[in-house]
N, C-alpha and C positions, 0 to 999 in steps of 0.2 A: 861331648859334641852337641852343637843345638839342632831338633830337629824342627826341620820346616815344613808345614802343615799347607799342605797345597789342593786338596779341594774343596777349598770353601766354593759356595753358592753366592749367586748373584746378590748385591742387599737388600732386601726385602722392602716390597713398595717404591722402586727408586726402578721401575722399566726402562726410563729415558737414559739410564747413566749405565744400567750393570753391561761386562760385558758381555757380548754374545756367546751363546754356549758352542757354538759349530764351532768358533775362533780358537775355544782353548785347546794346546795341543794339536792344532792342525799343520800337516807338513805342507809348506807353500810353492810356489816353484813364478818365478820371474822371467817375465819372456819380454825380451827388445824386440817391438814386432818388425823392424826392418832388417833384423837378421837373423830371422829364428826359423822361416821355410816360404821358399817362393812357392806359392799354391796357382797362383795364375797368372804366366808371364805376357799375359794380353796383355795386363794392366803396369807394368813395370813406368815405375817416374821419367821423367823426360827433364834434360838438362833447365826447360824454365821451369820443371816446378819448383827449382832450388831459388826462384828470385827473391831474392828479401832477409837471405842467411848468407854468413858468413862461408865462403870469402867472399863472394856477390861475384862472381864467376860465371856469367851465362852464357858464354859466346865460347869460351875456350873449347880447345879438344875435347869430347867428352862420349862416355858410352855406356851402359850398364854394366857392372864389374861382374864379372863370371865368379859364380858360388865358390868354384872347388881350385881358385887362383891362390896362389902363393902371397900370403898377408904384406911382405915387404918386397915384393917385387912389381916392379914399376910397368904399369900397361904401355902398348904401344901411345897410345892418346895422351898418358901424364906423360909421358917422355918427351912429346911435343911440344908440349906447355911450359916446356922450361922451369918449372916449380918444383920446391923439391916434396918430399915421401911424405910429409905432414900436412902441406896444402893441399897436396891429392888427395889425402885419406879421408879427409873433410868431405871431399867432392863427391865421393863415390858411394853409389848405391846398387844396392844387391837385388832390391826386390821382393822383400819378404811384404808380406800380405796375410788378409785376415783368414782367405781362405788356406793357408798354408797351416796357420794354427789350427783353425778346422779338421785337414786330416790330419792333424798329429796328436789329436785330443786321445786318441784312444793308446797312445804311447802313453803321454801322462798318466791316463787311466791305472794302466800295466803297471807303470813306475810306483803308484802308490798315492800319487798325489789328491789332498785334500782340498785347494785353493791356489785360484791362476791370480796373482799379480801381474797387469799389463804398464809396461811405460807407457808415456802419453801417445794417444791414438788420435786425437782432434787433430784440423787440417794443420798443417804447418810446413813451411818450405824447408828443414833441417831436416835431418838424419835423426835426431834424436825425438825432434818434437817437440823441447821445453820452450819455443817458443811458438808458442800457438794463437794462428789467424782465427778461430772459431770454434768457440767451444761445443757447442750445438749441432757440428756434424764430424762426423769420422772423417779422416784423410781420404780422398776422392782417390790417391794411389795403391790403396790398401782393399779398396770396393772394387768391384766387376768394369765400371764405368765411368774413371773417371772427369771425359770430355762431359760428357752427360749430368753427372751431378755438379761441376762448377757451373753448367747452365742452369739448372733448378736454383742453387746456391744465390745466383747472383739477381735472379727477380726476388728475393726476400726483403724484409726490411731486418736488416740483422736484431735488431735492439727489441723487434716485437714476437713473442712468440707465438700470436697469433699466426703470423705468417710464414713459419718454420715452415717446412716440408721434409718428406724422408726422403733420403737419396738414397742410389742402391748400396751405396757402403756403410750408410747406417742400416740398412736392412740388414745386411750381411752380416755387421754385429750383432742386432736383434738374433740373428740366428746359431752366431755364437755364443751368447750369452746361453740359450734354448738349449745348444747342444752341451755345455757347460752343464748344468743344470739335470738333465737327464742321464747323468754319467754320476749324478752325484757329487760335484765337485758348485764350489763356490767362485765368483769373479770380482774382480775389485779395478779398478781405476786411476789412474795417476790424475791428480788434480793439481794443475800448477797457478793457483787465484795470486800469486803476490805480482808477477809481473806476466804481459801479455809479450807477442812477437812483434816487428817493424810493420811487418804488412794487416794485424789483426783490423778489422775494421772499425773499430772504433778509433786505432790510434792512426789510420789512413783518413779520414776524416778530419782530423785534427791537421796532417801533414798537408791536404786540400785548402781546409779551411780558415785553418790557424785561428786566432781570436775569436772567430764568426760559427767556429763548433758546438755541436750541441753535447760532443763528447768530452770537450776544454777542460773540464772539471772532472775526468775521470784519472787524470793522471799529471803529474807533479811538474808542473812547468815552471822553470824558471822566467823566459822569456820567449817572445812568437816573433816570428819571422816580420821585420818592417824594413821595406826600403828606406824609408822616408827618415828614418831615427837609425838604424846601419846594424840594428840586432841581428839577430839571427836564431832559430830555434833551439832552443836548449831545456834538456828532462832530466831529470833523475831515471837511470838504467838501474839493471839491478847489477850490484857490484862496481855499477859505471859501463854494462854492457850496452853501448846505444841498441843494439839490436834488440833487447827486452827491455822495454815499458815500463814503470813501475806503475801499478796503479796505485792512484792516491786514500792513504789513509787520514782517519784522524782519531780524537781520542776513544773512538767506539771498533776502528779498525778500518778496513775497508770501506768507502765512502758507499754513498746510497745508489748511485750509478750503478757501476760496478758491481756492488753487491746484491745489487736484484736481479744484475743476468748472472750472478753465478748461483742464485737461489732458482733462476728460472732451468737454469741446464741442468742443474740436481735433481731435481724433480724430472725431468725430460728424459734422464737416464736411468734414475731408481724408478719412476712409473711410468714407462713408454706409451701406454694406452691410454694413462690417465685416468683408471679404471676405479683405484683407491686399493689395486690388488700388485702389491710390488714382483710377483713371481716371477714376474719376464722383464726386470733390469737385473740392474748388477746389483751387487750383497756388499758396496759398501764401497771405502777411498783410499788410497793412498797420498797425504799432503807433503807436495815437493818445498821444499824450504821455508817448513810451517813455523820457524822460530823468527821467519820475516815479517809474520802478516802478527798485529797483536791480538791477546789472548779475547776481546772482548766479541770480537766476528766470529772464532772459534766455537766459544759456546753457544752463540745464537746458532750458529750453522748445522752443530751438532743438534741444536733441536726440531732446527728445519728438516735434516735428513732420518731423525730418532720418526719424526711425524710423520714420516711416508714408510720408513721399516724398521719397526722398534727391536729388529735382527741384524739391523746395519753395521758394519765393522770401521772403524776409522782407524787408520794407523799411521803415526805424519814423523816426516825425517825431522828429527833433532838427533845432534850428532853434540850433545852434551854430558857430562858426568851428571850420575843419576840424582841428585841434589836441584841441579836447574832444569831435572825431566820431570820433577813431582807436579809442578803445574799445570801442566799439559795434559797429566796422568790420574787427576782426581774424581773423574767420573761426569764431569762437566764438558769436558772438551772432546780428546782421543783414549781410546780404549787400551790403545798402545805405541810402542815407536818400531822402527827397526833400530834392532837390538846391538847397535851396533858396541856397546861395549861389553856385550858377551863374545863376537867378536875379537875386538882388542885384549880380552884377558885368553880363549883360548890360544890365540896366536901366540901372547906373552909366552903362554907355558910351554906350547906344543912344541912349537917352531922355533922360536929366538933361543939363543944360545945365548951370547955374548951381553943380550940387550933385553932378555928372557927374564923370568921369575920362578921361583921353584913351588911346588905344590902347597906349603903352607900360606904362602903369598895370596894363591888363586884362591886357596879357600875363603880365605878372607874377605880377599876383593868379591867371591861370589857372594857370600854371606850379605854385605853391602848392596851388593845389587839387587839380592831379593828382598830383603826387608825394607827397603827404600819405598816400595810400594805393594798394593793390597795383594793379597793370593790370587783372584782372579787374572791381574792385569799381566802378574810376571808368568802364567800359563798362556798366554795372549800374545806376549812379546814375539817378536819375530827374530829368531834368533839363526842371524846370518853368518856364515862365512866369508864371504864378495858381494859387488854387487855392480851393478851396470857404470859406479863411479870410483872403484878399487882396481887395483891387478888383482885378477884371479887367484884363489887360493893355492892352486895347483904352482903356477909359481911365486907365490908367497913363501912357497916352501923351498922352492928353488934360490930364492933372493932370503935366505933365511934372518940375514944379518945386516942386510942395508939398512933399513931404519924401523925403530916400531911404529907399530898398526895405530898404537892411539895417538902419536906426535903428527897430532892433526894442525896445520896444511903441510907442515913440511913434509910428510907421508906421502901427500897426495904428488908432491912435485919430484920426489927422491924415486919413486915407483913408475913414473913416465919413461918410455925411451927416447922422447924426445928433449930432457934436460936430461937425464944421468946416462952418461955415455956409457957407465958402469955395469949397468943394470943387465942383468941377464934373460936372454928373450928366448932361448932356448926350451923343446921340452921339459918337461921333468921325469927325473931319472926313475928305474921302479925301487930304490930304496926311498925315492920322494914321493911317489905315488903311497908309497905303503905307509907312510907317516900322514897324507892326505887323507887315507881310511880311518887313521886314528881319532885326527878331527871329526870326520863322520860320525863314528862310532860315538863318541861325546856330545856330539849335537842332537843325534836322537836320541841319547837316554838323558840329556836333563831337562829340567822342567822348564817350557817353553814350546815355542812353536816355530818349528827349523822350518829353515827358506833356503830354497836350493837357486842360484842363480844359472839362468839356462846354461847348460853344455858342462858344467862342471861335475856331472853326476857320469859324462862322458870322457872326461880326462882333458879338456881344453883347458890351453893356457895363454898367455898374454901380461902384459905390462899395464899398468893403468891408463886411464879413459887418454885414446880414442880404440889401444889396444885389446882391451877386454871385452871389446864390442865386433868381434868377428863372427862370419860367419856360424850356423851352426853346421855341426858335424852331425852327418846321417849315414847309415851302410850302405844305403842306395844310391851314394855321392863318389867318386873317385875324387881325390883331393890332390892338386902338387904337393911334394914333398915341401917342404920350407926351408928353402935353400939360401936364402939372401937375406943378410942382415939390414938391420934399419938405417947402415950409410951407406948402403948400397954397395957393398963386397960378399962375397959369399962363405956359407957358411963351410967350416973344414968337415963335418959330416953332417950334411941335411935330416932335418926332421920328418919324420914319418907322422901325414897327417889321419889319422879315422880315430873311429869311436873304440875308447878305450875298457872292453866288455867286461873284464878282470873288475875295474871302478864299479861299471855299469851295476853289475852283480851285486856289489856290497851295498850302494845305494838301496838295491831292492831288497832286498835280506835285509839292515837295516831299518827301512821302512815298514816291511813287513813284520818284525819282531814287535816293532812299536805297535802297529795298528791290533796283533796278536795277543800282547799283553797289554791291556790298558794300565797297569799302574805303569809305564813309563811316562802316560802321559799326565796322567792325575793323582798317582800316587805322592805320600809324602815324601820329603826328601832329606837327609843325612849322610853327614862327612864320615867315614867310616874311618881314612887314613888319609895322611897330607905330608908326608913328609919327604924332600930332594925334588926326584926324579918321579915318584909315583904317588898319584891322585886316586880316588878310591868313593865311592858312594853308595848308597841303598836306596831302593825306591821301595816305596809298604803302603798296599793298602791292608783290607779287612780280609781278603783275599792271595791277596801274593805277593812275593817279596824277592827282588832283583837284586844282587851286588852288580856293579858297573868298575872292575879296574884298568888304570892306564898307567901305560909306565912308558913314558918322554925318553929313558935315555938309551945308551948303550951298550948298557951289562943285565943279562938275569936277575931280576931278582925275586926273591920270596917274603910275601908278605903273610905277616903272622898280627893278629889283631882283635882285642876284646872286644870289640862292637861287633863281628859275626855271630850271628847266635847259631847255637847247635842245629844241624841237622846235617840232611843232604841236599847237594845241587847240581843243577847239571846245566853243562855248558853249552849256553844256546848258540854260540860262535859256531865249535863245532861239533853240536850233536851228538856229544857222549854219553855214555849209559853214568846215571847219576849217583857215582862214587866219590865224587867229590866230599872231603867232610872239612873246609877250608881253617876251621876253628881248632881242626888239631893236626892239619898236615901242610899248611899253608898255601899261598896262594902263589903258581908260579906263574911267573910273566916273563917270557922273551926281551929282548931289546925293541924298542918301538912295538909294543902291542899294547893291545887293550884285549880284556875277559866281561862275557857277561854271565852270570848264574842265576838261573833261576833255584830258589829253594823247594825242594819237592816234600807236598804235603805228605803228614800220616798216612791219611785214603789211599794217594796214589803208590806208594813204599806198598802199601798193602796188595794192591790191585796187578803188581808188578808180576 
């Protein structure tokens, strides 16, 4: 077996490029902040501030949608509107806020968590946010005050940062970033630089001014509005979305425009004060469809934000085989991606049956993925399960056999309920739950850095985007059961909505085993066993040494295997007195479980 040698050090003399030490091995946790906690329902959005997003809907029936409602059951107001369950879903807004993340910090805390990934926070009239009117201030729905700061907002001169002001929901985040920070945890930021919103003010400017803009050259026009000659406005969208902008590149990347106010908000957000002391921004980016913008912005960018915090984390979505991630991953550009093809290979193994791989397969495929790039980086990777653009894992496991995880886009449209009439929208069962812990179990013992996507550490489930973006689940919340399917008939026995503690629990026992023993997260790494149904590993440092077994199928089995070296171990699963001697009595595993053993040194066999 080959063993892979995982904590190497940053490379010497190369500050701007190594990655950051907090990152390696850090558990993550990703909050949608419009639906992660209403902390202050003064502030809740108001049907216009949806102008300028899809469906462009401002006048119809509309209301604040109630936290603990029934996901596919229709309000009095969408019933009105005549539309069906997917226009509405678009429509609705919950309310989540900055100060909602605020009290729930010390939850995370409890949880384990190492580093908040936030999706985009900048103003924007959507639900989600990737199309954003302003980079340079937080969403005015998400602050204390929003009438208030669109008033400050709007005497600025958006393009000069001289004339920026703080409004109170960029204070507000100033203060979550603070109280981030004092907890010990790190913040990171959704940057979406390839394409802006309809209403962003540079491309409103253009929509006013057409030809006579001074923003004209910020983004890809084909042709500008003339009576006189019978044009009409036409851009380049991303994907062809008229609603996102693309901002115009050329062979350096993003144009000079453009690219100084995103040099100018980088700076605005990693050094709020402007001090030369970055402690009070954020710790770094997340880049939303960074295989759009080209590689030569990348690197300058990365130097621009290495020169305000030579501790800064970049991690940008490329959702590639690791061959077309090496570029992105050499030390030049992003420290790392999310990992989405650790991902696709645990689900291959875990989960898929019919469309599955068996454990020789995964080793291989893992093998691949980690030698692709350097030791630091594959400690750095974020290594997800779901995420705010998946169905949830929980039913991932439910839908075990609809389609794989890596048959990227078809995935994405096979996992919707609103194309596969198929797809199952239901809880998950507890023999799906307890196959879900096994994934867990796996994500915190390999080497990487697990990213929990909110509510799944709670037992939520859903269908892919716009389903996977519900509410979250609190014990402080009564929830409708979820009684109604997504055509609008009901279900034959409703689901039971709250937090699922049983999950909750393993999450933290997981976490905590990792933060408890550090070679899970720096130690080196080795296939112990590969064969069927059951996958098998070691972690070893100079200090201790962990077997990690899983066994995917449905029958006991006993593993026996030359790579255990002699001693004793004991099971840190469940807490036995360490009789264990796996090298001569083998290793048994239930159907769907996973074991972890610690080997127990000489000293402590002594000390016993």
């Amino acid at each position: 077996m080959v063993i892979i040698v995982c904590d190497k050090p940053s490379i010497p003399g190369e500050e701007l490029t190594g990655v950051p030490e907090w990152s390696k091995g850090a558990v993550w946790y990703q909050i949608f902040p419009e639906r992660f906690r209403n902390g202050e329902p003064g502030n809740d959005p108001k049907i216009t501030d949806q102008e300028g997003c899809w469906p462009h809907d401002t006048s119809g029936p509309w209301e604040i949608h109630p936290w603990d409602s029934d996901w596919y059951e229709p309000q009095s107001w969408e019933m009105a509107n005549g539309k069906d369950i997917w226009y509405n879903i678009t429509r609705r807004r919950y309310g989540g806020d900055l100060q909602g993340i605020i009290n729930k910090l010390d939850y995370l805390s409890d949880l384990g968590i190492d580093a908040i990934y936030l999706n985009p926070v900048f103003v924007s009239p959507s639900h989600h946010k990737y199309d954003i009117t302003s980079y340079h201030h937080i969403e005015p729905t998400f602050g204390p005050d929003p009438t208030g700061d669109r008033q400050l907002m709007a005497r600025e001169i958006p393009d000069d940062p001289s004339s920026w002001k703080w409004t109170s929901a960029d204070k507000l985040m100033l203060e979550l970033i603070r109280e981030v920070h004092r907890r010990g945890m790190k913040i990171i930021f959704d940057g979406v630089f390839n394409h802006v919103g309809y209403k962003h003010f540079a491309f409103k400017d253009v929509l006013e001014k057409g030809k006579d803009s001074k923003f004209k050259d910020w983004f890809i026009i084909r042709s500008f509005a003339d009576s006189a000659t019978g044009t009409e406005l036409d851009y380049e969208g991303w994907w062809g979305v008229k609603d996102m902008p693309e901002l115009k590149e050329d062979e350096n990347g993003i144009v000079q425009g453009p690219k100084k106010y995103l040099f100018d908000i980088t700076r605005r957000w990693m050094d709020p004060d402007g001090d030369g002391d970055p402690s009070d921004g954020i710790d770094g980016w997340r880049l939303d469809v960074a295989f759009c913008v080209a590689h030569p912005f990348w690197k300058d960018w990365r130097k621009h934000v290495r020169s305000i915090n030579p501790e800064a984390y970049l991690t940008a979505e490329v959702i590639d085989p690791p061959d077309k991630l090496k570029p992105y991953l050499e030390g030049d550009e992003f420290d790392a991606v999310m990992n989405y093809n650790f991902a696709f290979l645990a689900s291959d193994f875990l989960i898929n049956d019919s469309l599955g791989i068996d454990a020789g397969c995964l080793d291989t495929s893992l093998q691949q993925l980690r030698e692709a790039f350097r030791p630091e980086v594959t400690l750095a990777m974020q290594n997800l399960l779901g995420s705010h653009d998946t169905h949830r894992a929980g039913s991932r496991v439910a839908n075990d056999d609809v389609i794989s995880f890596r048959n990227v886009p078809d995935f994405f449209d096979k996992t919707k309920a609103a194309s596969n009439p198929e797809y199952l929208t239901r809880k998950p069962s507890p023999e799906e739950y307890e196959l879900l812990k096994l994934m867990v179990l796996f994500q915190m013992t390999y080497p990487g850095a697990p990213m929990i996507y909110y509510g799944d550490e709670a037992g939520m489930w859903g269908a892919g985007d716009p389903c996977c973006r519900k509410p979250m689940v609190w014990d402080d919340i009564v929830f409708q059961d979820e009684a109604f399917l997504p055509d609008g008939n009901q279900r034959d026995r409703p689901d039971k909505v709250s937090v699922n503690h049983d999950l909750l629990d393993h999450y933290r026992k997981m976490i905590k085993l990792r933060k408890d023993h550090p070679v899970l997260k720096f130690g080196d790494y080795q296939t112990i066993y590969a064969v069927d149904d059951v996958f098998a590993f070691s972690r070893k440092d100079a200090v201790q040494e962990i077997l990690v077994f899983l066994n995917k199928g449905k029958k006991e089995q006993n593993i026996l295997t030359e790579y255990i070296s002699e001693g004793v171990y004991k099971d840190l699963l469940n807490d036995k007195t360490p009789e264990i001697k796996p090298n001569r009595e083998g290793i048994i595993l239930p159907p769907a479980s996973g074991r972890i053993l610690l080997k127990i040194s000489d000293a402590d066999l002594k000390n016993q």
